[in-house]
MIKOLNU-79956 format. One line per 8 residues: number of its first residue (from 0); for each residue x, y, z of N, C-alpha, C, CB. Coordinates in steps of 0.001 Angstrom, whole numbers. Glycine has a CB too. Example, Ala and Ser with C-alpha at 12.3 -4.5 7.8 and 13.67 -1.06 7.14 Angstrom:
! MIKOLNU-79956
0) 13190,-5690,7800,12300,-4500,7800,13200,-3300,7800,11308,-4473,9046 | 12850,-2250,7080,13670,-1060,7140,12900,30,7870,14084,-598,5725
//
This chain:
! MIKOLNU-79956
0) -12755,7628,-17795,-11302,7740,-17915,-10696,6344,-18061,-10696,8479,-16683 | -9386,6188,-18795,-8564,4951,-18716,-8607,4582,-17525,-7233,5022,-19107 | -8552,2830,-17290,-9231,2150,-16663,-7706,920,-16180,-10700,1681,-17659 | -7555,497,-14844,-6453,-607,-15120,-7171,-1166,-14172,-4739,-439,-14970 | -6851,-2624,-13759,-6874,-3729,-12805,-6970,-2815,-11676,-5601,-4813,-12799 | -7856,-3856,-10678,-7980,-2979,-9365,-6672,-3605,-8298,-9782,-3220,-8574 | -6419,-1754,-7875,-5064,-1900,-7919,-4891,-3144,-6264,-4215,1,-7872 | -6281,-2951,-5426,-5936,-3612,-4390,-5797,-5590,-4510,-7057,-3026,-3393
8) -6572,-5644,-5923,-6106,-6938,-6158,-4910,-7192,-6532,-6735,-7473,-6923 | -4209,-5957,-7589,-2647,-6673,-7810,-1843,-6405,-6545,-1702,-5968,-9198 | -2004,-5526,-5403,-1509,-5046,-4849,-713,-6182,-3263,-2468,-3960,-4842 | -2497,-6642,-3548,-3088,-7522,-2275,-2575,-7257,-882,-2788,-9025,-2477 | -3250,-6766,-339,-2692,-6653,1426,-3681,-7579,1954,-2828,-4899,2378 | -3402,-7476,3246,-3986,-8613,3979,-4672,-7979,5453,-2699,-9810,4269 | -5105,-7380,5384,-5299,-6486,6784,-6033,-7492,7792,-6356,-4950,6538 | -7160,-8045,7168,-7722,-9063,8641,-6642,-10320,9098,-9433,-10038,8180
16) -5452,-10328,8133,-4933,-11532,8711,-4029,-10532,9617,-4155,-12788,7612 | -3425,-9442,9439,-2365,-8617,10405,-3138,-8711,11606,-1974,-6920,9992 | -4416,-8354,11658,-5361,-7885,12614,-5012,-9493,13857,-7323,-7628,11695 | -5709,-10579,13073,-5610,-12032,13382,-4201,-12053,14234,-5598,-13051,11904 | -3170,-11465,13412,-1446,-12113,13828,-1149,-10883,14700,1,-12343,12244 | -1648,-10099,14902,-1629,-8461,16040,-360,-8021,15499,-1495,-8614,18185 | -378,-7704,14355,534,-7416,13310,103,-5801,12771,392,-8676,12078 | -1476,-5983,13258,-2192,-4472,12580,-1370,-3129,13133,-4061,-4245,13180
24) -1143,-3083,14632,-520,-1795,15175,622,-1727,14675,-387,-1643,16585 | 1811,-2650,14286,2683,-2529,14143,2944,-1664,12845,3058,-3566,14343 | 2054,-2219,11777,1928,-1514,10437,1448,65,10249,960,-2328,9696 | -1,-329,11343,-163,790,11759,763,2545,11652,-261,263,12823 | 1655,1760,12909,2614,3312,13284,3073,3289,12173,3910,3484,14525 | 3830,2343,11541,4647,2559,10347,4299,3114,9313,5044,1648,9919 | 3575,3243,8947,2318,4123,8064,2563,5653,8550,435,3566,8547 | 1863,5694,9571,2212,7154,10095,3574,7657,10472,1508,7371,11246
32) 4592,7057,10823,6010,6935,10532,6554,7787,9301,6289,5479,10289 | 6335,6929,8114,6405,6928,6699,5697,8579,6593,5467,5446,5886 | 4214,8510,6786,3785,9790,6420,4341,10901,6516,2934,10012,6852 | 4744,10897,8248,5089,11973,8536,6719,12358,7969,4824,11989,9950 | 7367,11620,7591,9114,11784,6970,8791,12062,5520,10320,10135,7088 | 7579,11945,4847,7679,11801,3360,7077,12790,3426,7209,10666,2473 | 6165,13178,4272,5093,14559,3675,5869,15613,4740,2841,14378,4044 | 6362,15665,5654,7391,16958,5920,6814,17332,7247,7346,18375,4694
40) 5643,16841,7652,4999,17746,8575,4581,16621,9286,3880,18826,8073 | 4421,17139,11202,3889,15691,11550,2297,16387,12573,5452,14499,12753 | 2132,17742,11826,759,18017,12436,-221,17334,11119,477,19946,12791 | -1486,16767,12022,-2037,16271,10684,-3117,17239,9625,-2827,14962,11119 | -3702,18307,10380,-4020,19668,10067,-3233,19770,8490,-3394,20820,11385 | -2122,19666,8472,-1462,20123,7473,-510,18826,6546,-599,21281,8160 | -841,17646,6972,-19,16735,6194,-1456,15711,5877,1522,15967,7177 | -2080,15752,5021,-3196,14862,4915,-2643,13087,4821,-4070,15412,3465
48) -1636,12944,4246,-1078,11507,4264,-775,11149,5893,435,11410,3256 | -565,12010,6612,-698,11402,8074,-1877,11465,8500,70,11995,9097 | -2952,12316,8285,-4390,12227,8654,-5227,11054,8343,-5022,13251,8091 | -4969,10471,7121,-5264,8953,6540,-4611,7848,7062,-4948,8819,5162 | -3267,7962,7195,-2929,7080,8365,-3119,7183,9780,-1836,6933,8341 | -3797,7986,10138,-4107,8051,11577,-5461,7781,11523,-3775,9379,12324 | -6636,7639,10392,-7901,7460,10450,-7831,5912,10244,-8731,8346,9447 | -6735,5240,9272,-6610,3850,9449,-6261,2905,10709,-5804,3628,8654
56) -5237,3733,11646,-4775,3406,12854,-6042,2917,13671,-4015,4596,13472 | -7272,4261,13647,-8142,4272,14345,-9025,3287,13816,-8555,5438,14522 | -9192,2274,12392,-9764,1443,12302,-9736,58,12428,-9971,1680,11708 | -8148,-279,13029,-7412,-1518,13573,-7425,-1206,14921,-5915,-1809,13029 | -8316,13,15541,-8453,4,16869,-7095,575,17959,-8817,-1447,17074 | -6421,1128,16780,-4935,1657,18045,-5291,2220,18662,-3674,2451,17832 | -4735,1936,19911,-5242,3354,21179,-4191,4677,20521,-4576,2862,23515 | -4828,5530,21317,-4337,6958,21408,-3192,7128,21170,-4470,7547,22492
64) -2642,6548,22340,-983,6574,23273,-160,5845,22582,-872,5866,24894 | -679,4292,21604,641,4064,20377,139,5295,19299,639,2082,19382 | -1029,5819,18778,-591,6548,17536,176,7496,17879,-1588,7091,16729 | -269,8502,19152,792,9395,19484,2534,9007,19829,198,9988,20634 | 2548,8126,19831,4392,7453,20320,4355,7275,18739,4789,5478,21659 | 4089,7084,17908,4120,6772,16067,4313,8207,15576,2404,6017,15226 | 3484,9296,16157,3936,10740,15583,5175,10849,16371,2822,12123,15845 | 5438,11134,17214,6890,11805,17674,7745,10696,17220,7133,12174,19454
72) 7749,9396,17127,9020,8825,16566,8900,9114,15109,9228,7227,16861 | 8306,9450,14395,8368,10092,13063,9083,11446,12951,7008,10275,12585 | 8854,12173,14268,9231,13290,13687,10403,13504,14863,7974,14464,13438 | 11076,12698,15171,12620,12222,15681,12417,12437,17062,14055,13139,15086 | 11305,12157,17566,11649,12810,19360,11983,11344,19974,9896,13746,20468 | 11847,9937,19331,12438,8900,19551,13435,8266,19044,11847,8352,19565 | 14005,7112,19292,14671,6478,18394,14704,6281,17016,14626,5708,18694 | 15426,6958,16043,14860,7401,14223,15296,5786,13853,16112,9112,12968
80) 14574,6068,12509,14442,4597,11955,14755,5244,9983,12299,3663,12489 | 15243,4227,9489,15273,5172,8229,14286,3874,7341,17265,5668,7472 | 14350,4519,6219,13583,3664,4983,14310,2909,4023,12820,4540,4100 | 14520,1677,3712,14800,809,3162,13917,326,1991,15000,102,4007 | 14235,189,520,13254,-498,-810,14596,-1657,-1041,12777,910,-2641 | 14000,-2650,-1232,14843,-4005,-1859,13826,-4711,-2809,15379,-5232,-552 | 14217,-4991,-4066,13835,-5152,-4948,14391,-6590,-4919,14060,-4186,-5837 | 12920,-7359,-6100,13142,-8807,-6273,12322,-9338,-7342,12863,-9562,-5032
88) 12265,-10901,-7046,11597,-11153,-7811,10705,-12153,-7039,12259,-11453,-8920 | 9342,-12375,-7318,8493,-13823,-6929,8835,-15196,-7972,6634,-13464,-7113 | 8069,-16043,-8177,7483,-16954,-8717,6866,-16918,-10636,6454,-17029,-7646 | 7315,-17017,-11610,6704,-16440,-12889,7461,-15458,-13405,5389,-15895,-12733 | 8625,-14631,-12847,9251,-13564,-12856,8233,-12631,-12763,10095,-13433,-13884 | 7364,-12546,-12004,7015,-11564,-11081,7393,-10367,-10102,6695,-12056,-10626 | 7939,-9127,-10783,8698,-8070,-9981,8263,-7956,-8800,8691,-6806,-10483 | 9037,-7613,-7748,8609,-7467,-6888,9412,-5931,-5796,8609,-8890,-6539
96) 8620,-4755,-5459,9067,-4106,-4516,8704,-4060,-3164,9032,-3211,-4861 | 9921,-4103,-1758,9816,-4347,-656,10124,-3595,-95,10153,-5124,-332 | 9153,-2715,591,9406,-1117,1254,9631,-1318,3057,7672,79,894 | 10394,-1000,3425,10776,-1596,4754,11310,-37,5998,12344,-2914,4304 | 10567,-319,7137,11464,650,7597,12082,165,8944,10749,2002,7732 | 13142,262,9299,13984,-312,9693,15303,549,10678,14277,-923,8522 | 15525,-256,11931,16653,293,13038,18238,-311,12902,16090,-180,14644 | 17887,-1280,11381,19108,-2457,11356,18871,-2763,9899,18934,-4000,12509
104) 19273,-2274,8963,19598,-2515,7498,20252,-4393,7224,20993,-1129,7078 | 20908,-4553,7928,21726,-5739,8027,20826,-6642,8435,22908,-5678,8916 | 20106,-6600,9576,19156,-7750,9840,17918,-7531,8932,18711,-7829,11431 | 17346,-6021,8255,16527,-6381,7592,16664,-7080,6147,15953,-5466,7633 | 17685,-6569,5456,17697,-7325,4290,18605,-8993,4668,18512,-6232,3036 | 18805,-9529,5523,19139,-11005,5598,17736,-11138,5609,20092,-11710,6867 | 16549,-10960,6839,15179,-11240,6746,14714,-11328,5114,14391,-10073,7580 | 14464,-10227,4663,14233,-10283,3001,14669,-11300,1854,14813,-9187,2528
112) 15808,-11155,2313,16444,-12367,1525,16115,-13672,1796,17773,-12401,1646 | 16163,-14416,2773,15668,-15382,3366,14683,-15825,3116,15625,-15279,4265 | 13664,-14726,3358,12260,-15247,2732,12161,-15662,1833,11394,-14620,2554 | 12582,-14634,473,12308,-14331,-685,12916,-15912,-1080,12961,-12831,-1274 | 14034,-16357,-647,14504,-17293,-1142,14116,-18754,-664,15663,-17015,-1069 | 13634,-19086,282,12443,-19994,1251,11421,-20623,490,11561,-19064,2318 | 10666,-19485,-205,9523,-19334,-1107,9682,-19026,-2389,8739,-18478,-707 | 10256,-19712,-3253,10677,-19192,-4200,10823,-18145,-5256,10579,-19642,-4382
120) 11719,-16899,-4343,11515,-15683,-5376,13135,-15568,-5093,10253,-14114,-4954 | 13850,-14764,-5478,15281,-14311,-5100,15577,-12314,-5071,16367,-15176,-6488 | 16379,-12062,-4048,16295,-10339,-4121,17342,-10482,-5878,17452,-9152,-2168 | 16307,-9090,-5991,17652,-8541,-7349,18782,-7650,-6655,16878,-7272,-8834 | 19484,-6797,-8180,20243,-5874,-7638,19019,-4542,-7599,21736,-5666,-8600 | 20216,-3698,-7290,19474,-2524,-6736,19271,-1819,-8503,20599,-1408,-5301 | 17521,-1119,-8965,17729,-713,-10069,17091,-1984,-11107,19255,-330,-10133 | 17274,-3172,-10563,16618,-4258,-11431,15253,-4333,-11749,16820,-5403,-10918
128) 14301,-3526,-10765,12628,-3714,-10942,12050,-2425,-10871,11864,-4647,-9760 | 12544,-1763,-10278,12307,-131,-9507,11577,641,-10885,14223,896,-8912 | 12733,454,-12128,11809,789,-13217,10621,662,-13316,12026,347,-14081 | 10166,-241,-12842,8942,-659,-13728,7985,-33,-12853,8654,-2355,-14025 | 7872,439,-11672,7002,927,-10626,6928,2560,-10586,7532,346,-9246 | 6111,3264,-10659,6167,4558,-10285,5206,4706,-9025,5801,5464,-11483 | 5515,6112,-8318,4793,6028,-7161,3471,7396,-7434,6008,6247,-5716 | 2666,6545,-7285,1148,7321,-7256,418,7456,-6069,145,6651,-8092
136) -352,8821,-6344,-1814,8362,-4723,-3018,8019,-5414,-2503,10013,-3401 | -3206,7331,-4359,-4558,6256,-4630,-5461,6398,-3452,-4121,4499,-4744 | -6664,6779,-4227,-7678,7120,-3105,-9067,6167,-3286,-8091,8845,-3208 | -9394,5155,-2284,-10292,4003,-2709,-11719,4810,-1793,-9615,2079,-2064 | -12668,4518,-2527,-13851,4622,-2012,-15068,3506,-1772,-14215,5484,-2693 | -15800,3217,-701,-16522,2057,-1178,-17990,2247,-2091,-16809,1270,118 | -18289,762,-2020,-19253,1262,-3345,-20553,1736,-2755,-19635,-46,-4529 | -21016,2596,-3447,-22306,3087,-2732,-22351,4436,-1730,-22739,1902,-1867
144) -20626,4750,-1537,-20314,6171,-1267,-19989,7521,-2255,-19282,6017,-556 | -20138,7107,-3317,-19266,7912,-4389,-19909,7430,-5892,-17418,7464,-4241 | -20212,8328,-7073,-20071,7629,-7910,-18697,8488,-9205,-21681,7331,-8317 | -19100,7497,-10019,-17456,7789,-10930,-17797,9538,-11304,-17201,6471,-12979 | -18955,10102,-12093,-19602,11545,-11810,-18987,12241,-11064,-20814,11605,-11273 | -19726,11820,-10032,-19157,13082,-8308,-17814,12981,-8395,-19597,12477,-6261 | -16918,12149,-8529,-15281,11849,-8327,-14881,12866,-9382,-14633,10075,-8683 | -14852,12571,-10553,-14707,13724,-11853,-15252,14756,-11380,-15430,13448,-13299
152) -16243,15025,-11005,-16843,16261,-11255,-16142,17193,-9871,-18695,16076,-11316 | -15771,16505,-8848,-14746,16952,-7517,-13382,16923,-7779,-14855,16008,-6247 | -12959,15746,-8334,-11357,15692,-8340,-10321,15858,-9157,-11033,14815,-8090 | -10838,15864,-10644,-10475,16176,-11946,-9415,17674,-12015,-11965,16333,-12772 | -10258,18098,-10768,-9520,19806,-11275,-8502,19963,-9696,-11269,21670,-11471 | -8266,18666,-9093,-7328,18437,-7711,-6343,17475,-8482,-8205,17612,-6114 | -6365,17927,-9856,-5545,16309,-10277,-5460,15061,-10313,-4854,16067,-9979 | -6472,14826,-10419,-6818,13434,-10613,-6668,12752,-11869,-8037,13283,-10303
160) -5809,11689,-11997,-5334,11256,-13883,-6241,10270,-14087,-3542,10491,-14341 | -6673,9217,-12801,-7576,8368,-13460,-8887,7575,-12139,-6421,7117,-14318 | -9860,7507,-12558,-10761,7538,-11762,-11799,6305,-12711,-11267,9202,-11464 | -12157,5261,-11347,-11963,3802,-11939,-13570,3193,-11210,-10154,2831,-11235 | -14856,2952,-11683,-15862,1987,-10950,-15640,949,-11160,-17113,2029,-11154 | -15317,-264,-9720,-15701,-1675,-10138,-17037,-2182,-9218,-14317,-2733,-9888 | -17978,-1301,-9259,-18979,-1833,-9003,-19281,-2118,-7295,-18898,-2932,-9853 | -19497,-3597,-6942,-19979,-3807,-5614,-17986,-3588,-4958,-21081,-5770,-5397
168) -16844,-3717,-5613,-15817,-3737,-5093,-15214,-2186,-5139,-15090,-4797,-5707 | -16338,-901,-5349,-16175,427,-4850,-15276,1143,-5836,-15595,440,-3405 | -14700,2237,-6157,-14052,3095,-6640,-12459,3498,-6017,-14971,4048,-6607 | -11959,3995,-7291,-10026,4116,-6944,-10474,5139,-7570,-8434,3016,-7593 | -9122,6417,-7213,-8598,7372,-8037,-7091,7544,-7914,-9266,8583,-7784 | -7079,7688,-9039,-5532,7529,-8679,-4974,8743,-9066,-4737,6316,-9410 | -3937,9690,-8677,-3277,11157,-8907,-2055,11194,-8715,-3733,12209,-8110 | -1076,12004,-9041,545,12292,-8861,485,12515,-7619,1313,13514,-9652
176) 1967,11648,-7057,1951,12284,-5771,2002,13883,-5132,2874,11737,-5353 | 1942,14695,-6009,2029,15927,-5938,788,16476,-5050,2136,16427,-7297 | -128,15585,-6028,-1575,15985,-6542,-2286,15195,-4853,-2170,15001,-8578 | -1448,14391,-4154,-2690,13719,-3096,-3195,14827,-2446,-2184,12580,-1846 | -2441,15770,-1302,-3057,15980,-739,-3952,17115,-1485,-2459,16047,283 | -4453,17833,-2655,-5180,18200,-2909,-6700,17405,-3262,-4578,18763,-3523 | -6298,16204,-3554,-7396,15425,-4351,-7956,14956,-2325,-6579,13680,-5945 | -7433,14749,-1372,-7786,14320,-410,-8871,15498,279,-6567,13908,278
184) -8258,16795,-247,-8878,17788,520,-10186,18178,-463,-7780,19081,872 | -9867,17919,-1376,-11445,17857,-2389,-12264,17314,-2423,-11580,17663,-3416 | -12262,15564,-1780,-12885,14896,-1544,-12979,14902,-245,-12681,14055,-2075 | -12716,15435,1025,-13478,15633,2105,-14102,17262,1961,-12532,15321,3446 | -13654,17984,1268,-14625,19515,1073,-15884,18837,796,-14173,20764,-393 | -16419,18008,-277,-17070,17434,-1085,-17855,16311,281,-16030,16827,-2445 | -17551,16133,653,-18250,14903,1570,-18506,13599,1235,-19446,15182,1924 | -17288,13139,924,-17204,12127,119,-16216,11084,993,-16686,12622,-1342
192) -16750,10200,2028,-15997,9701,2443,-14511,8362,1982,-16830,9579,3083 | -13371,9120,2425,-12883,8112,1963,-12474,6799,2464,-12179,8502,1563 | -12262,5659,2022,-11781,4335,2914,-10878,4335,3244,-11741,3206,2544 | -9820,4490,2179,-8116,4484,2509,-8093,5462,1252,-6976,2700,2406 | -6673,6056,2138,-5428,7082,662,-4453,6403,1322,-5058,9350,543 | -3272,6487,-21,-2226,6446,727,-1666,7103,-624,-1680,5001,1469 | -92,6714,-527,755,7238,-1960,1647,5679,-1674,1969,9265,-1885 | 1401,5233,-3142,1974,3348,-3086,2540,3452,-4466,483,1742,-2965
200) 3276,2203,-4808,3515,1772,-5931,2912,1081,-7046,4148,1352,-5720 | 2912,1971,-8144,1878,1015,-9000,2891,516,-10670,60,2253,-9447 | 2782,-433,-11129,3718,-938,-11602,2948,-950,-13179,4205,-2291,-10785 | 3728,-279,-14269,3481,323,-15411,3052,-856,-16108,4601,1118,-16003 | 2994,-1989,-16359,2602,-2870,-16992,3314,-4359,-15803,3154,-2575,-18700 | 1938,-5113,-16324,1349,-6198,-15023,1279,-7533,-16040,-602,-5691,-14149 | 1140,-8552,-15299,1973,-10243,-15871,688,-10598,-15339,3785,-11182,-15045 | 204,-11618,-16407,-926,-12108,-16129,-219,-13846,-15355,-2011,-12072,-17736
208) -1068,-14482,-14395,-442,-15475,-14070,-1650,-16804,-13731,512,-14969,-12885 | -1013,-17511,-14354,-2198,-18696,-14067,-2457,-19165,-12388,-1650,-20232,-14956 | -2728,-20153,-11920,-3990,-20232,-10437,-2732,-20690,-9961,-5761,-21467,-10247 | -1982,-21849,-10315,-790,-21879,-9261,655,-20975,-9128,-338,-23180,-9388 | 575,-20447,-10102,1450,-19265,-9994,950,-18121,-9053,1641,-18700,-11369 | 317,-17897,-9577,-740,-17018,-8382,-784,-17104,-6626,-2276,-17524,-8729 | -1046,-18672,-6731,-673,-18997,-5647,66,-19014,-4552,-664,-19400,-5760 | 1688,-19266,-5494,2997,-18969,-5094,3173,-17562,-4738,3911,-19331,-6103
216) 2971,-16938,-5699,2991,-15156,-5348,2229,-15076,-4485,2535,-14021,-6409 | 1356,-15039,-3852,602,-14697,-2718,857,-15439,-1469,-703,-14820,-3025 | 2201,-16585,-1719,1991,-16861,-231,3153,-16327,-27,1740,-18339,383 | 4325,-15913,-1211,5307,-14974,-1061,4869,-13943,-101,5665,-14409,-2324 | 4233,-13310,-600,4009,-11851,-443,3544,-11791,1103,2823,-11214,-1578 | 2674,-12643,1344,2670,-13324,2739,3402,-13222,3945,2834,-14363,2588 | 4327,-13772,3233,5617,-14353,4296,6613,-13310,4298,6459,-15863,3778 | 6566,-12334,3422,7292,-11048,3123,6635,-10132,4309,7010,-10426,1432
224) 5271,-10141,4147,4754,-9091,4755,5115,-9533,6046,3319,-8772,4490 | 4987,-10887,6685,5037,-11316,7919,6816,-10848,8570,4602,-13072,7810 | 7736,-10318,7710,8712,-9728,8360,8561,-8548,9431,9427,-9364,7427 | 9144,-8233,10267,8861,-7775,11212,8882,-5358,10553,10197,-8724,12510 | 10462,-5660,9826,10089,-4319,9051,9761,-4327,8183,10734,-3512,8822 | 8824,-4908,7215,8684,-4647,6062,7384,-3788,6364,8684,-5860,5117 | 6926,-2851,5397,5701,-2290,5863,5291,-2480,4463,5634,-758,6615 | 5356,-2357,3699,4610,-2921,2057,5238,-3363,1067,3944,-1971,1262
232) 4711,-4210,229,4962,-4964,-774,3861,-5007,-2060,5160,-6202,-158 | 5039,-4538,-3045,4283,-4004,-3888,4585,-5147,-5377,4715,-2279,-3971 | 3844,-5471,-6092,4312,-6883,-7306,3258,-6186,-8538,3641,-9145,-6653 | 3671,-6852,-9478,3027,-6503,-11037,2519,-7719,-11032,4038,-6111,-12485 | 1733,-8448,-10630,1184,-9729,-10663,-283,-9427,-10831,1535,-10594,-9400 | -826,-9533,-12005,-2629,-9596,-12600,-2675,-10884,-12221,-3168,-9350,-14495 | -3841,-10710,-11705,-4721,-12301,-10982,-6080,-12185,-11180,-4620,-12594,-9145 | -6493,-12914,-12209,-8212,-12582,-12385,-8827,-12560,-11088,-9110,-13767,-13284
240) -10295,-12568,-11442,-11208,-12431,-10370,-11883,-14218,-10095,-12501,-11111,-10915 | -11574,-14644,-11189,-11789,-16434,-10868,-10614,-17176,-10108,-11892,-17364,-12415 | -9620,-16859,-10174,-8335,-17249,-9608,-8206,-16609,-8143,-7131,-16761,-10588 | -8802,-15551,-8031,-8440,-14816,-6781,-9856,-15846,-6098,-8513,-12666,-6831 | -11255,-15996,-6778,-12112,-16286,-5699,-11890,-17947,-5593,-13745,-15744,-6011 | -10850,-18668,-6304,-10445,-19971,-6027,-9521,-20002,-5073,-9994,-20618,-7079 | -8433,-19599,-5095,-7835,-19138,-3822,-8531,-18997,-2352,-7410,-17925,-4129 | -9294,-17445,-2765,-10150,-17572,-1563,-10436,-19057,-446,-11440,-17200,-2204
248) -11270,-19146,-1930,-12010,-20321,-1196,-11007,-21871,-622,-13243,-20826,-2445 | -9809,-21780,-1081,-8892,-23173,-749,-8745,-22721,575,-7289,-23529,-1636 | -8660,-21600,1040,-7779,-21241,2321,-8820,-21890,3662,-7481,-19221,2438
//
C-alpha cells in the first residue's frame, strides 16, 4: 500500500525524556482524559482508545490509583478540564498543531505563546494550519511482531487505508478515525501485539528541512511539550534519517 514518512519521526515525541523530567504520568492521565471525552465511554471494555491509553500508562509505570483518578476525571466525577488546539508556526515555516488540555485557557495560551515565541516560531490565527492536518488512527507495531501480510490480511477489511514496513524501526497502520477501534479489535482478535494506538494528527503534505532547521524545530517542539497542558504536538516537518541520527548523536 501507499507508503509516507514514518509518522513517529515527523511526529517526534519524546517519552524517555518525560519519563527523565517525571513528566510521563502527567501525559499519561491526559491521554486517558482525552480518550475517554472523545470516544464517549470511560469503561475500557468498550472504548478501545482508553484501553491503549491505559496499557501506555501501565508502561511509564503509573500506579493504579493515578490511572483510576484519570478515568473519573474524564468522565466528570472531578474537576472537568476542556480541550484546547492553538495553531502556529516553528522555524522554516513549519506548521505547527498544539493540542492542550487545560483548567485555564488564559494561562494556557500565554504559556504557548511565550514559548513559541522564545524559540523562534510565533502562534497563528485560528484556521491558519488546521487545514493542512487531518486526524487519523495510527497503530505502530514493533518489528519482528507483525509482518506487512498479517496486517493486510487482518486489517484491510477493519479499515485500514494504509499499512507501512520500515524494517528494524517496526510497522504503522494508519485508518479513519471511525475505523480505530475496529482495526484495534482486529489486531488483538488476531494476536498481534500492539505498541501504541492512538488517533493523532497527520499533516497532508510535509517540508523537507535541512540539519539546522531541524534542529530548531525539535528544540521547539521540546519546550512546547515541556508546558505543563500541552499534551501533543503535532508539525509537518520531514527530517531524514541522517539528520535525525546527527542530532541524536550532538545531544
Amino acid at each position: 500500500m501507499s507508503g509516507h514518512n514514518k509518522w513517529s519521526k515527523i511526529k517526534y515525541t519524546k517519552g524517555k525524556a518525560d519519563a527523565v523530567k517525571g513528566k510521563a504520568f502527567s501525559k499519561a492521565a491526559m491521554d486517558i482524559i482525552t480518550a475517554i471525552k472523545e470516544g464517549g465511554n470511560s469503561d475500557p471494555a468498550l472504548n478501545s482508545r482508553l484501553r491503549m491509553a491505559i496499557e501506555q500508562a501501565k508502561k511509564v509505570n503509573m500506579p493504579n490509583d493515578n490511572i483510576k483518578r484519570a478515568i473519573e476525571r474524564g468522565a466528570g466525577k472531578e474537576g472537568g478540564i476542556e480541550s484546547a488546539t492553538y495553531e502556529g508556526y516553528a522555524p522554516g515555516g513549519v506548521a505547527m498543531l498544539i493540542e492542550c488540555q487545560t483548567d485555564n485557557r488564559n494561562r494556557t495560551a500565554s504559556a504557548v505563546r511565550s514559548t513559541l515565541e522564545k524559540n523562534g516560531g510565533n502562534l497563528g490565527t485560528p484556521g491558519s494550519v488546521s487545514f493542512m492536518f487531518h486526524k487519523k488512527g495510527l497503530l505502530a507495531f514493533a518489528a519482528g511482531q507483525a509482518t506487512e501480510d498479517r496486517l493486510m490480511e487482518t486489517l484491510l477489511d477493519a479499515g485500514a487505508e494504509d499499512i507501512k514496513d520500515y524494517g528494524a524501526d517496526g510497522l504503522e497502520v494508519i485508518c479513519d478515525p471511525a475505523d480505530f477501534d475496529k482495526c484495534v479489535k482486529a489486531a488483538e482478535g488476531a494476536a498481534l501485539p500492539i505498541e501504541t494506538a492512538e488517533i493523532t494528527l497527520i499533516a497532508d503534505n510535509t517540508i523537507a528541512v535541512d540539519e539546522s532547521t531541524a534542529g530548531k524545530v525539535l528544540n521547539l517542539v521540546e519546550k512546547i511539550e515541556d508546558c505543563d497542558d500541552v499534551q501533543k504536538v503535532s508539525h509537518n516537518a520531514a527530517i531524514s534519517d541522517e539528520i535525525m541520527e546527527k542530532l541524536a548523536a550532538a545531544q
